[in-house]
Every structure is written in C-alpha cells, then in structure tokens.
C-alpha positions in Angstrom: 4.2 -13.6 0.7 3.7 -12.0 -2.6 1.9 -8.5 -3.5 -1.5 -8.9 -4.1 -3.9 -7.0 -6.3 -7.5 -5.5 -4.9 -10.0 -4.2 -5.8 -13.2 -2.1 -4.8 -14.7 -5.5 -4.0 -11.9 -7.3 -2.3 -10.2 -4.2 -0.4 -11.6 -4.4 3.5 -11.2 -8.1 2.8 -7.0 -7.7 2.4 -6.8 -5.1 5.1 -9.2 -6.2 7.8 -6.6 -8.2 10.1 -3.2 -7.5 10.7 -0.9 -4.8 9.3 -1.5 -3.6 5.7 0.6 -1.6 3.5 -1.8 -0.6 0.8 -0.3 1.3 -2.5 -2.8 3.5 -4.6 -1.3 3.8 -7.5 -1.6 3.7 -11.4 -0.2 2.2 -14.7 0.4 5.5 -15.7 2.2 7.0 -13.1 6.1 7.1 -13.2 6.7 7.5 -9.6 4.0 4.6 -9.0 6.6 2.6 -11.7 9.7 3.5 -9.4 8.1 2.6 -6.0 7.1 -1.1 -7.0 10.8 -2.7 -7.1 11.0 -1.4 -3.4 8.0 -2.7 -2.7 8.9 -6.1 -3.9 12.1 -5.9 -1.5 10.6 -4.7 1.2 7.8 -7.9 0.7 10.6 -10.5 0.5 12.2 -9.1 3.3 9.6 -8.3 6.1 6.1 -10.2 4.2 5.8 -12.5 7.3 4.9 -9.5 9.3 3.4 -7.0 7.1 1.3 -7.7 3.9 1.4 -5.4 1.2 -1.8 -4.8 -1.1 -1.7 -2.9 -4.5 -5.1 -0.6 -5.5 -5.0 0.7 -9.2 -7.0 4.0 -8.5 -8.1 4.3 -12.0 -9.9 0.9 -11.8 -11.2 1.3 -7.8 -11.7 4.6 -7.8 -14.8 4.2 -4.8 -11.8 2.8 -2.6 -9.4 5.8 -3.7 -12.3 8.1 -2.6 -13.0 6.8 0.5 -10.0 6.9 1.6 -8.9 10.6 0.0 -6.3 9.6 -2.4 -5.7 12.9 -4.7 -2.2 12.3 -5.6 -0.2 9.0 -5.9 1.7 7.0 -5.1 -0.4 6.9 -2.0 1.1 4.4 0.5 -1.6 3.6 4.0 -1.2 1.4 6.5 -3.5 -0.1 8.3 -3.7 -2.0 11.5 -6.5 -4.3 11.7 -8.7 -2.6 9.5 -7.9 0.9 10.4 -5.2 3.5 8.9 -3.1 4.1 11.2 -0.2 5.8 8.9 -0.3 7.4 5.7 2.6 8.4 3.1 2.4 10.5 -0.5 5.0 10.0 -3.3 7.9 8.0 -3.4 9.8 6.8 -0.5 13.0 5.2 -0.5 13.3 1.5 1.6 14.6 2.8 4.2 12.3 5.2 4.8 9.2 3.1 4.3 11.1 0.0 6.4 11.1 2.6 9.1 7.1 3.3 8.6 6.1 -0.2 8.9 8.6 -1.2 12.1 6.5 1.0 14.1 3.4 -0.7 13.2 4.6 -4.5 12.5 
C-alpha cells in the first residue's frame, strides 16, 4: 500500500475504518523531511495492516486544528475513526513500529 496524501476534504474519509497513522507535517519542516523515509519503510513493511495518510498542515489547516496540531511532525493514530495514540517530533522505526503493534 503506498502513502497517500489528504486533505481537509478527504481526511475522515482515509481514517474512518481501520488503523491510521496520520502525519501532519509540512514542506518546510526538516524534521517532517527526516521522518518520511521511515515512514516509507514502515509502509512497505507493515501497509497490509496499517495505512499511513500524510496531511500538509499549511494546506489543511481546519484538519490541523481540529485535531490540536501546534508543533510537527505530528504523528495520530486512529482506530476506526477515532485517535487512539498520538506522537510529536521525530521518532525512529523502532519506536513508531512499537506504536502501531499495539493498535494494528
């Protein structure tokens, strides 16, 4: 399964069944830039079970607000439409592999 890009429109489409991992995050942003290779990894690895969105907060910022995103990378998971974890700043694989086992 590959990352997919939402927006403000298509957002509680993406993450309204199943587990989410949803990444608000922004061109700009260098820790945004260092989390997406191990988000790609992480979505070649485990994609059958979890499916990972990416939100560009500067674009969607309605989404970013409902939600409370004031710093990113912000990484949420939901379950079925609902967050059920939430993360700020880089994570290493590991670390976010461990996140989403509990959930997936």
């Amino acid at each position: 399964m590959a990352i997919t890009n939402v927006t403000d429109q298509s957002f509680a489409t993406e993450t309204g069944s199943g587990v989410v991992l949803a990444d608000f995050w922004a061109p700009w942003c260098g820790p945004c830039k260092m989390i997406a290779p191990v988000l790609e990894e992480l979505d070649s690895e485990i994609g059958d079970k979890v499916k990972i969105v990416k939100i560009d907060v500067d674009e969607n910022q309605e989404t970013a607000g409902k939600f409370g995103v004031m710093s990113i990378p912000t990484l949420l998971v939901f379950k079925d439409g609902e967050v059920v974890d939430k993360v700020v700043g880089f994570q290493p694989k590991e670390a976010l592999a461990e996140l989403l086992s509990k959930h997936a």
